[in-house]
Backbone as a chain_set.jsonl record, in Angstrom:
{"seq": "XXXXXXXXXXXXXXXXXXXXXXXXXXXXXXXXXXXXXXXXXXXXXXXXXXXXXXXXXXXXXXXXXXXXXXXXXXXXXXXXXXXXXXXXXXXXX", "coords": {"N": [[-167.962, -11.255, -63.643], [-168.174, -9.432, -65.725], [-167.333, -7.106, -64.54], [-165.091, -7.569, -63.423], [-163.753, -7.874, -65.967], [-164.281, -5.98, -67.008], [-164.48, -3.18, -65.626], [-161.922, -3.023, -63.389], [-159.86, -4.446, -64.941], [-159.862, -2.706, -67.291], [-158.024, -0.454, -65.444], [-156.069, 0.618, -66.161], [-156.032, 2.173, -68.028], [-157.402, 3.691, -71.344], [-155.858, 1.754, -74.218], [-153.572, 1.04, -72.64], [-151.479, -1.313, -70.486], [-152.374, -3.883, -67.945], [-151.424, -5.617, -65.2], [-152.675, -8.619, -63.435], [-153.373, -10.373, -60.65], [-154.973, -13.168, -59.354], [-155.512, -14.502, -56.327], [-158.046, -17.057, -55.587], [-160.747, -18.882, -54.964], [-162.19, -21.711, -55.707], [-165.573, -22.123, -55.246], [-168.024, -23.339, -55.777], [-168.702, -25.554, -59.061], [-168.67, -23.472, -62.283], [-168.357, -21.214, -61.188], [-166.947, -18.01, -60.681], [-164.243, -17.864, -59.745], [-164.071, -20.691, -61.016], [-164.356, -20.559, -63.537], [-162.2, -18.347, -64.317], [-160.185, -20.026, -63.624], [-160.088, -21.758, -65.725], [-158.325, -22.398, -68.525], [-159.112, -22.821, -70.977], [-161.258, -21.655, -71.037], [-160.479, -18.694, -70.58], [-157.691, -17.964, -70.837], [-155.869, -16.45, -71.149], [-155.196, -15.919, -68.31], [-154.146, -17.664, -67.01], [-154.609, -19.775, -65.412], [-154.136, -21.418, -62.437], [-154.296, -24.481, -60.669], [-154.397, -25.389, -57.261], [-153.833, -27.838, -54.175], [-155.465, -27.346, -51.121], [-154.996, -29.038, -48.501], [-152.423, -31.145, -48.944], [-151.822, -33.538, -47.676], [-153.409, -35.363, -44.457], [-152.544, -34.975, -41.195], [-150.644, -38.046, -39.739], [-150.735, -38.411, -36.715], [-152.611, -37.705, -35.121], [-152.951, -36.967, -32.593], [-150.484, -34.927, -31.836], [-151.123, -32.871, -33.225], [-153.08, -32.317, -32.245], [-152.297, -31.396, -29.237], [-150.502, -29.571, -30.452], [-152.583, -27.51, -30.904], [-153.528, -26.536, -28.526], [-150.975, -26.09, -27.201], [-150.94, -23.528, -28.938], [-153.382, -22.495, -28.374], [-153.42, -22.324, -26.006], [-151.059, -19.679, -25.646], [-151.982, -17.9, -26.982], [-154.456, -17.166, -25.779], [-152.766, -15.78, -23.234], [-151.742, -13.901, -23.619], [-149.54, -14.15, -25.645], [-147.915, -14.911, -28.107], [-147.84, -17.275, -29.852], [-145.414, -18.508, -29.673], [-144.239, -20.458, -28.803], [-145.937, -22.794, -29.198], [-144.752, -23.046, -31.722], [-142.175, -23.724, -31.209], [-142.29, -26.201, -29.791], [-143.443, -27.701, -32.137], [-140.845, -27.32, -33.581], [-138.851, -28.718, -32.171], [-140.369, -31.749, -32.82], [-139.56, -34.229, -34.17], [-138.951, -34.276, -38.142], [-139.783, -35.723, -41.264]], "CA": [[-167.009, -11.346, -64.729], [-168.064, -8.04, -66.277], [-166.907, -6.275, -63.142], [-163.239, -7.776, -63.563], [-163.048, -7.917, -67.296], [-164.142, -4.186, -68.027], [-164.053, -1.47, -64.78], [-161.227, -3.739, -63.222], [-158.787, -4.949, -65.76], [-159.576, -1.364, -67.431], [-158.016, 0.612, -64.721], [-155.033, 1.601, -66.052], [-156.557, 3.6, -69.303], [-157.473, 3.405, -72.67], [-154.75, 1.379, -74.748], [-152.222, 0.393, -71.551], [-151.446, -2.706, -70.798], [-152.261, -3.664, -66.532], [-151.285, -7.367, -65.012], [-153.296, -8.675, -62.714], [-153.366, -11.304, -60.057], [-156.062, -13.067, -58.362], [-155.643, -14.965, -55.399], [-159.238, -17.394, -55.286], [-160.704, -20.581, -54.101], [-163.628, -22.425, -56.047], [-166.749, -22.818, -53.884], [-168.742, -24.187, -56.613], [-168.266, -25.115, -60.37], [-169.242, -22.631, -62.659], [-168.391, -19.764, -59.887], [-165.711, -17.105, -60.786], [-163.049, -18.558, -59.585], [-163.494, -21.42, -61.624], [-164.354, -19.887, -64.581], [-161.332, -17.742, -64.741], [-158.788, -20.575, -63.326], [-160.446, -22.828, -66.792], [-157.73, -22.246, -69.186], [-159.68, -23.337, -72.41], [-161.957, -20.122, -71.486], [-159.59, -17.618, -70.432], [-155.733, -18.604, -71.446], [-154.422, -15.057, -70.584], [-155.479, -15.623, -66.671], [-153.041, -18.767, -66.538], [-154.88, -20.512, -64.115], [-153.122, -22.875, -61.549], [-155.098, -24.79, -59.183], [-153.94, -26.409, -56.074], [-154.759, -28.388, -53.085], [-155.374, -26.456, -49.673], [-154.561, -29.634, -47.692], [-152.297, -32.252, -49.672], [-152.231, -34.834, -46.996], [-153.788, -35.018, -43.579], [-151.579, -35.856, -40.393], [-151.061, -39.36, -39.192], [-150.577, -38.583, -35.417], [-153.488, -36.118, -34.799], [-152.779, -36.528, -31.103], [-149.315, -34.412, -31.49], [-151.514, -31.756, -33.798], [-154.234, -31.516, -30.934], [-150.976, -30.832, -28.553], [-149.765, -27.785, -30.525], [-152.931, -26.51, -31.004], [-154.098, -26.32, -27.503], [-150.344, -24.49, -26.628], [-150.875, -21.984, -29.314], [-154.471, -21.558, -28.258], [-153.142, -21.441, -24.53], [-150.193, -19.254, -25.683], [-152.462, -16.776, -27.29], [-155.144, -17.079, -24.389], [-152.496, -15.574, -22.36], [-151.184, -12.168, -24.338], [-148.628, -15.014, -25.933], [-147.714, -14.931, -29.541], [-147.99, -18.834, -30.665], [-144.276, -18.975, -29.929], [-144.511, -21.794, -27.734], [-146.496, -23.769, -30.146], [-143.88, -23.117, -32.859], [-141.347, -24.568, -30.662], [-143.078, -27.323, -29.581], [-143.497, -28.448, -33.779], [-139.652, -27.503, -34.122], [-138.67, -29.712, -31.155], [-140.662, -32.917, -33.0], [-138.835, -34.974, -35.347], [-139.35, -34.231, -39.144], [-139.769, -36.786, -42.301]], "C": [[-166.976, -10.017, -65.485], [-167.747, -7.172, -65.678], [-165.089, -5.728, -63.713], [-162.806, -7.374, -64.551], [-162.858, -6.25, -67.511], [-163.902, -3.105, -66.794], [-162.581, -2.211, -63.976], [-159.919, -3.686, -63.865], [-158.708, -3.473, -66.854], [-158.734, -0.038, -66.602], [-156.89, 1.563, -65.325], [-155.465, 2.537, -67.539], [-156.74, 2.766, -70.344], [-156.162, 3.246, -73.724], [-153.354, 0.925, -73.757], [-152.942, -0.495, -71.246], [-151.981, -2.443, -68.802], [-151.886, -5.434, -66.601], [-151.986, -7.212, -63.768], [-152.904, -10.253, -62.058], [-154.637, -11.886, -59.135], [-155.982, -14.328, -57.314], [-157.519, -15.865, -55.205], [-159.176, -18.538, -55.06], [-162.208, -20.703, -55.284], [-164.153, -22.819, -55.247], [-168.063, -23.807, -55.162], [-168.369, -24.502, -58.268], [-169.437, -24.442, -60.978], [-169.016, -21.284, -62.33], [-167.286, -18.865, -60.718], [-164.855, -17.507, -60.658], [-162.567, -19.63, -60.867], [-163.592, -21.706, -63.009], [-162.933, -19.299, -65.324], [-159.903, -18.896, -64.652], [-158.843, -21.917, -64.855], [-159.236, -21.992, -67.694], [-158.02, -21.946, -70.512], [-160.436, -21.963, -72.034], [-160.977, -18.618, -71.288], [-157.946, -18.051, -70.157], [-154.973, -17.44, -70.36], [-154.172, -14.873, -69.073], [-154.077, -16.888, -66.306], [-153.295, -19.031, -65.407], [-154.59, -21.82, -63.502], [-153.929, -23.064, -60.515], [-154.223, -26.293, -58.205], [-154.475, -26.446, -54.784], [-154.251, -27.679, -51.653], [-154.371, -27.586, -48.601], [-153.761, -31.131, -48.681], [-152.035, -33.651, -49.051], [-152.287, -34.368, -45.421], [-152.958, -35.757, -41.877], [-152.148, -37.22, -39.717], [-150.95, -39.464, -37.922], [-151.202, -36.999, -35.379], [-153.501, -36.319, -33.185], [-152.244, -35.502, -30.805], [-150.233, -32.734, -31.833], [-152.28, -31.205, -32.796], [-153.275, -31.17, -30.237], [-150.854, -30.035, -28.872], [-151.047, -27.713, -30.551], [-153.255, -26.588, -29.923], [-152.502, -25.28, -26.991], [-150.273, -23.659, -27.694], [-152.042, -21.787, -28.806], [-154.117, -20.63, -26.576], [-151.892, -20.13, -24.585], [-151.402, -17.763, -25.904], [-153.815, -15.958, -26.243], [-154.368, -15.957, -23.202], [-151.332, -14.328, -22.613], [-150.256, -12.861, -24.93], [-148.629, -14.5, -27.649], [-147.741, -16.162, -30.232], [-146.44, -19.033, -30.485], [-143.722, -20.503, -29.51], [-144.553, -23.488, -28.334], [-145.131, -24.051, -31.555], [-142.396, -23.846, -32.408], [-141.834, -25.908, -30.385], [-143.031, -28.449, -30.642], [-142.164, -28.562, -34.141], [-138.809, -28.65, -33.486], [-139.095, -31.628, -31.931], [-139.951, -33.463, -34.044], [-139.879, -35.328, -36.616], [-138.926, -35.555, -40.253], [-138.866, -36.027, -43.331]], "O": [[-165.906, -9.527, -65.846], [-167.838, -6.106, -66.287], [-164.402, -4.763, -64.048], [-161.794, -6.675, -64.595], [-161.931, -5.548, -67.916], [-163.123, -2.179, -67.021], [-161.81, -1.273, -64.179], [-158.992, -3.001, -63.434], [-157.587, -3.132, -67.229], [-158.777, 1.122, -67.012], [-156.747, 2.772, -65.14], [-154.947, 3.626, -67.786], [-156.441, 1.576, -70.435], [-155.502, 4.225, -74.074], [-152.289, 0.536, -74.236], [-154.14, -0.743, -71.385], [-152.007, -1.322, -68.292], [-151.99, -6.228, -67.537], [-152.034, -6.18, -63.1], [-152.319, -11.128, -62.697], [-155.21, -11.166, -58.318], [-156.599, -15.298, -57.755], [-158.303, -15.129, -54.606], [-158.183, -19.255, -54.935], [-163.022, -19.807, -55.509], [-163.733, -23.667, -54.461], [-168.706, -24.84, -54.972], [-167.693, -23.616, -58.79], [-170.621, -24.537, -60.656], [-169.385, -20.332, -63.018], [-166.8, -19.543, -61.624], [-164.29, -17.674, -61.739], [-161.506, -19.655, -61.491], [-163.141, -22.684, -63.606], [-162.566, -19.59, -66.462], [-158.879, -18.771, -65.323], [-157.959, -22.754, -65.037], [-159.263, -20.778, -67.492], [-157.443, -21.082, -71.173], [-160.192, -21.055, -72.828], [-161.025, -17.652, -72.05], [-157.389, -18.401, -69.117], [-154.15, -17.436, -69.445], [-153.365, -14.096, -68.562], [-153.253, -16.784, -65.398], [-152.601, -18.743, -64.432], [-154.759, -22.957, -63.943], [-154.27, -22.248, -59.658], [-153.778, -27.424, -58.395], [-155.232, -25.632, -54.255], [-153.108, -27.517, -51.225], [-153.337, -27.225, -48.039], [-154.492, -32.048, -49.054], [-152.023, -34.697, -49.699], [-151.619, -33.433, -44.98], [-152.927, -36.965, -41.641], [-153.274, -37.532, -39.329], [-151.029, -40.639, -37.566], [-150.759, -35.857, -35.498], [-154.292, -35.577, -32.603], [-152.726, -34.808, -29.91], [-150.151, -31.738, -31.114], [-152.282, -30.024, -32.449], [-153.099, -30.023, -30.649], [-150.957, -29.138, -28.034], [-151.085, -28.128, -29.392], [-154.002, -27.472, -30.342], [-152.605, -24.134, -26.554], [-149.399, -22.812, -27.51], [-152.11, -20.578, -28.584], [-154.274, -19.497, -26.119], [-151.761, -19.547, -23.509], [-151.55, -16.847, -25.095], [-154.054, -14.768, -26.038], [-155.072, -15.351, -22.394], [-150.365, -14.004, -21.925], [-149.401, -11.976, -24.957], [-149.451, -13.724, -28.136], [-147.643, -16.02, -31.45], [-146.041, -19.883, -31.281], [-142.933, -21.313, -29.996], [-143.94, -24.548, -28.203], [-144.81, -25.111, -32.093], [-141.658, -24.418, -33.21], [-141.466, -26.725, -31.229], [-142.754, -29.631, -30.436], [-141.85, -29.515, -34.853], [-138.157, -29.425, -34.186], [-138.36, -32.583, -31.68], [-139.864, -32.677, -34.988], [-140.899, -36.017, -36.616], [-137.921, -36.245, -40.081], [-138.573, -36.557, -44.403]]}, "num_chains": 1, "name": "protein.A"}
C-alpha cells in the first residue's frame, strides 16, 4: 500500500494530479486488492467488484466438445478458429 500510495500514485510530480487504474482479484481478505476495492477505506479508488464466473454451464458435455477442438486446433499450428465456430454454430438463450 505504501508502494502504490506514495512512489506510484506520485509519479507524475509534486502538486499534479495522475488517474490510475487497477485491474485486481482478491486472493484473501485483508490483501491489497481488497483493501483498495473497500470503499469505506479508500472512496477515491471507486472500487467495483465482480464475479469471474456468474453462472456455470448446464450442458458441460458441449463445453468439453469445444474445448478439445480448440485444444486440437491449437495442437495443430491452428488458431482456435474451429472452436469459435463450433460455439457460433450452437443455439444461443
Amino acid at each position: 500500500m505504501e508502494t502504490l500510495n506514495g512512489a506510484i500514485l506520485n509519479l507524475a510530480g509534486p502538486g499534479q494530479k495522475i488517474s490510475g487504474i487497477m485491474p485486481c482479484a482478491v486472493i484473501r481478505p485483508g490483501d491489497m486488492a481488497d483493501q483498495i476495492l473497500d470503499r469505506d477505506k479508500h472512496p477515491a479508488w471507486q472500487g467495483q467488484r465482480t464475479r469471474l464466473v456468474y453462472a456455470f454451464p448446464t450442458n458441460q458435455k458441449l463445453w468439453d466438445k469445444y474445448a478439445q477442438i480448440r485444444a486440437d486446433s491449437f495442437r495443430n499450428d491452428g488458431d482456435g478458429s474451429e472452436a469459435t465456430q463450433f460455439y457460433r454454430a450452437l443455439p444461443h438463450e
